[in-house]
N, C-alpha and C positions, 0 to 999 in steps of 0.2 A: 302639223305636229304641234303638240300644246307645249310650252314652257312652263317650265316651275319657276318658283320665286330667284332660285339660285342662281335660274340661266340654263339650269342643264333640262334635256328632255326629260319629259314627264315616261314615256314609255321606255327610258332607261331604267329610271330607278325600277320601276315594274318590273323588268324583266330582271335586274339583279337581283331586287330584294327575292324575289320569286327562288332565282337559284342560290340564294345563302338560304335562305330557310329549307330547301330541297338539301342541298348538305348538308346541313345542320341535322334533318334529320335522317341522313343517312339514305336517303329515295335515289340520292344520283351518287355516283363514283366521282370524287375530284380528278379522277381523268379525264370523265365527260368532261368537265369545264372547260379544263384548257380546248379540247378540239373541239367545245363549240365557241368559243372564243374565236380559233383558229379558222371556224367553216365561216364564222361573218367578218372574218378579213378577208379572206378569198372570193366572197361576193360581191367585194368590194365598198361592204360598211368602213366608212371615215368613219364612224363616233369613236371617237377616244375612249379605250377598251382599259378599266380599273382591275388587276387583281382581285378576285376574293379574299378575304382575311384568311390567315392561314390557320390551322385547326390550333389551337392552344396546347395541346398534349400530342397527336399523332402524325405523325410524317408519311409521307409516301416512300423515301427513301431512308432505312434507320441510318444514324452515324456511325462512324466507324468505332465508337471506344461504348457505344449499347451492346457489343458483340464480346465477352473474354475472349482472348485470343486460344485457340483452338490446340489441342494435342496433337493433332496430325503437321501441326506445325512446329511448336515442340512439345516436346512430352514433360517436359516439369513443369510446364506453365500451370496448370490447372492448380498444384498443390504450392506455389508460391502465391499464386493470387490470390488463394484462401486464407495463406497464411499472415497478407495482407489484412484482407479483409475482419481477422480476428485479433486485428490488431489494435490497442486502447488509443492509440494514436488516432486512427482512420473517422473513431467516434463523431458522431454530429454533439459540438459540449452538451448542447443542451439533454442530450442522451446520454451522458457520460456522467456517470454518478460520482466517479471515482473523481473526477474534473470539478464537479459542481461541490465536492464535499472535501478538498482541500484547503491548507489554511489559507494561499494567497485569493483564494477567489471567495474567503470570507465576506469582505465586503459588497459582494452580488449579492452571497444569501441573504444576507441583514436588509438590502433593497427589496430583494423578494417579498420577505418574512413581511414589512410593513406595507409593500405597493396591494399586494392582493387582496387583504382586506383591506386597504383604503381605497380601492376604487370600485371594491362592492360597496362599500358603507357610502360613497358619492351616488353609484346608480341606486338604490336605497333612499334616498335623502335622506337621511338621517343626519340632522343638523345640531342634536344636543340630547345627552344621557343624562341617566340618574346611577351608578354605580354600585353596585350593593357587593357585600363580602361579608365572608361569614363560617363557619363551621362546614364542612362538609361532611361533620361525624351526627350530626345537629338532626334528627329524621324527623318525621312528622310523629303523634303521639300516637297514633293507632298501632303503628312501627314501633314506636319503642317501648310499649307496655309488652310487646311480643316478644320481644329482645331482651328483656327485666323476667317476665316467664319463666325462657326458655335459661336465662343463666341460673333463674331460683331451681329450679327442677335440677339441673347439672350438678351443682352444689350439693342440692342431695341425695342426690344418688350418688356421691362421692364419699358420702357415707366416712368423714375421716381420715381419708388418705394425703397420701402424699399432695395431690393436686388441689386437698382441697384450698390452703392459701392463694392460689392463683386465681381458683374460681369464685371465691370469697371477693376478691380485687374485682373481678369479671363484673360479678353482680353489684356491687357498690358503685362502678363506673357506669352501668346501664341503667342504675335510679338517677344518677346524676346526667343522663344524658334525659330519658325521661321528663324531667324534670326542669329542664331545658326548653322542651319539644314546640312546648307552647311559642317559642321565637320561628318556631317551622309556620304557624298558622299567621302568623304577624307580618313575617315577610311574604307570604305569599296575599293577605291581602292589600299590602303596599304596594304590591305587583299589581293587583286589581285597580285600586285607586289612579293608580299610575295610568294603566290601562283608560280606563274611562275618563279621565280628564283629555285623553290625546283626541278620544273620539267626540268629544263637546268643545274643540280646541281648534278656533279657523285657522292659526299660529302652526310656527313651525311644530312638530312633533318629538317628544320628551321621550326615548325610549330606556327601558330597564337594562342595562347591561349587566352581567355577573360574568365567572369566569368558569358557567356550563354543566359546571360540574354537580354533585349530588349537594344534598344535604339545604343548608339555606341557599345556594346558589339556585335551586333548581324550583325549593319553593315559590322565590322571588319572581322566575321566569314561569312557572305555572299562575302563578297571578295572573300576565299579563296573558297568558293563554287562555284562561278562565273567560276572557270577556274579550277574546278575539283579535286581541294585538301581538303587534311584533314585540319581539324581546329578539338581547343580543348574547349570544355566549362566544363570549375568548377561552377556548380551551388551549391545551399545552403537552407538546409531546414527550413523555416521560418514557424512562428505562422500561416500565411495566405498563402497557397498554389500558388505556382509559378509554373510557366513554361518557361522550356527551352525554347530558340528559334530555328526557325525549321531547318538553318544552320548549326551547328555542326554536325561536323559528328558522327553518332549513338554512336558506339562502342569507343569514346574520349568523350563520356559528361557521367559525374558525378555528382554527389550530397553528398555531404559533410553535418555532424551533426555538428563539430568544425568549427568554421572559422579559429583556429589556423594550424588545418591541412589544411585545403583550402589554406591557405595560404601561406604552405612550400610547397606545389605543385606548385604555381605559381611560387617559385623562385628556385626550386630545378636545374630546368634546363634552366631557363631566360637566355636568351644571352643578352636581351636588354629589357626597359622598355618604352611603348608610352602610356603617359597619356593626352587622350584629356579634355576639361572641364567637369565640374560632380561635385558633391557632394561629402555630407562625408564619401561615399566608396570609391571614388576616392581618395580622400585625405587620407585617413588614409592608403591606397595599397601606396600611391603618398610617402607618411611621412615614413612607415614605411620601404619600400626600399632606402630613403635617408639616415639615421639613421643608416643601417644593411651598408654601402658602407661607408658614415662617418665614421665611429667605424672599418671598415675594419674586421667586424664580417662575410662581404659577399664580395668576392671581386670584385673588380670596372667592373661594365658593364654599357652600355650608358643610359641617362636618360632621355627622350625628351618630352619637355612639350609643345602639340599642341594648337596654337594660344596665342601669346604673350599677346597680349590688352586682355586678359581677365585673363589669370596667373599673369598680373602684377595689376591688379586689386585687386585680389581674393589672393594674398599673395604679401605683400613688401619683397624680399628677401633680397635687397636691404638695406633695415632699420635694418632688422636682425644680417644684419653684422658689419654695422654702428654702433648698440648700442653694439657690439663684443659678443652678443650670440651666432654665426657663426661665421667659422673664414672668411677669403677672398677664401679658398681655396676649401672651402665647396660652395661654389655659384658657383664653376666651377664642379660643378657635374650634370650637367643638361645645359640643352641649350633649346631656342627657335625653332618652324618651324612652317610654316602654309601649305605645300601642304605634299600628299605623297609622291611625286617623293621628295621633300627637306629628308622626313624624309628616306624614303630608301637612298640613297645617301649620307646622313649623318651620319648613321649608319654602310653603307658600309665603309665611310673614317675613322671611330673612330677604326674598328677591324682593317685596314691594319695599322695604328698609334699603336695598341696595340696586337703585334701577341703570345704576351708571355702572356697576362694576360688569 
């Protein structure tokens, strides 16, 4: 008889492995085991007889509490055991919505909200963004000459009525979005630029995040689709159901219950912030990254605010400093640009000026 390495006979392991694979797949009854286990004791095989592992899932004999106990035993068992079982108590938590969406177990959801995308954004490598925010009323110009049309036409066939001031309003706000639009073509080749630097880039990789949604967010992330790269959207679950836009790449968009965690993702790993015009999302993403850089709570990354004639509109920075609620030094944390190529290019000149921060 040969010996294995271990000591043990070589036509053991043979013949077990032989009979675990025969269980496993079901060729033999683990009753045969035992009585042939049993037929080469009684032949008077000495080799030291091992158990088979025992099946993971099924038993030969069930336990007693895989049986309800039965009505012929008593007869209200049935309808109390049910009444257990539909009980919010009995819930597995993780099943328990009602469990999971109370205030004391708050602080789980807030670990959830930030763990799930961060340990996609780890499997990913995604080691460093570029942040983009912006208008989600903002469409591309094809779209809004359509939009400008469709509310001239409305108007008159209103022919005077009562409606017509609102549709008067209607169309005056569609020339002005129009007129806009061109920031739709800008962020989406920013997107582009972006894109194509990652792929001529032996270096970690620079991806576009927005926050998924339409308008310049979605332009920004069609850039980076345009020429094959990933892009990130942080969406966000609101009262009236949204939808991502259809740019992001699948397995980089999220949906967040906190906006405060939405919002430590977007700067966890920001290399740079481009806010084009927009609203008070924009603005509050726009305030609250100026504020975390001011306070030197976050440290100084570039701040660029696209289209000057309408940031210098839509906020006097200027005045702010003037009445000394800002200092002089805080108005140098951001800068103007109207095309991509300015904003790529100025954000390339800001990281070779700042190699240490």
């Amino acid at each position: 008889m040969i010996e294995s390495a271990a000591g043990t006979p070589e036509n053991f392991h043979d013949s077990n492995q032989s009979m675990r694979r025969a269980v496993a797949r079901r060729k033999i009854h683990p009753v045969f085991r035992v009585e042939t286990l049993a037929k080469n004791r009684s032949n008077g095989d000495r080799t030291p007889k091992i158990p088979l592992p025992a099946h993971p899932i099924e038993r030969r004999e069930p336990l007693p509490w895989e049986r309800p106990k039965p009505a012929e035993e008593d007869p209200g068992a049935p309808a109390r055991l049910q009444k257990i079982l539909n009980s919010p108590s009995y819930r597995l938590p993780v099943e328990d919505s009602d469990f999971l969406g109370a205030l004391n177990t708050r602080g789980l959801r807030l670990q959830m909200d930030y763990l799930k995308a961060e340990l996609s954004l780890r499997r990913q490598e995604v080691a460093q963004t570029i942040v983009v925010f912006g208008s989600t009323r903002i469409c591309e110009p094809s779209v809004a000459r359509k939009r400008v049309e469709a509310a001239r036409a409305a108007l008159d066939a209103a022919n005077g009525s009562y409606d017509a001031f609102v549709l008067a309003r209607k169309l005056a706000v569609a020339e002005k979005i129009l007129a806009k639009s061109h920031y739709y073509d800008v962020a989406r080749e920013l997107g582009r630029l972006v894109g194509e630097a990652n792929r001529a880039s032996s270096g970690a990789k620079t991806l576009i995040v927005t926050g998924g949604g339409p308008g310049i967010m979605e332009a920004a992330n069609r850039g980076a689709f345009d020429v094959g790269a990933k892009s990130i959207g942080l969406n966000i679950s609101l009262p009236q159901e949204q939808y991502p836009n259809p740019y992001v790449t699948p397995e980089l968009c999220f949906q967040f219950h906190y906006f405060a965690l939405r919002k430590m993702h977007f700067l966890q790993r920001a290399r740079a912030l481009v806010a084009f015009p927009g609203g008070y999302g924009t603005f509050d993403e726009l305030f609250e990254v100026l504020t975390l850089v001011q306070t030197r709570k976050k440290r100084p990354i570039p701040i660029v605010l696209v289209g000057e004639e309408f940031w210098r509109k839509a906020v006097d920075f200027d005045f702010l400093a003037e009445e000394g609620v800002v200092d002089l030094e805080d108005r140098e944390l951001f800068w103007f640009a109207e095309t991509a190529q300015d904003i790529f290019d100025s954000l390339s000149k800001w990281e070779r000026a700042a190699p240490g921060i």
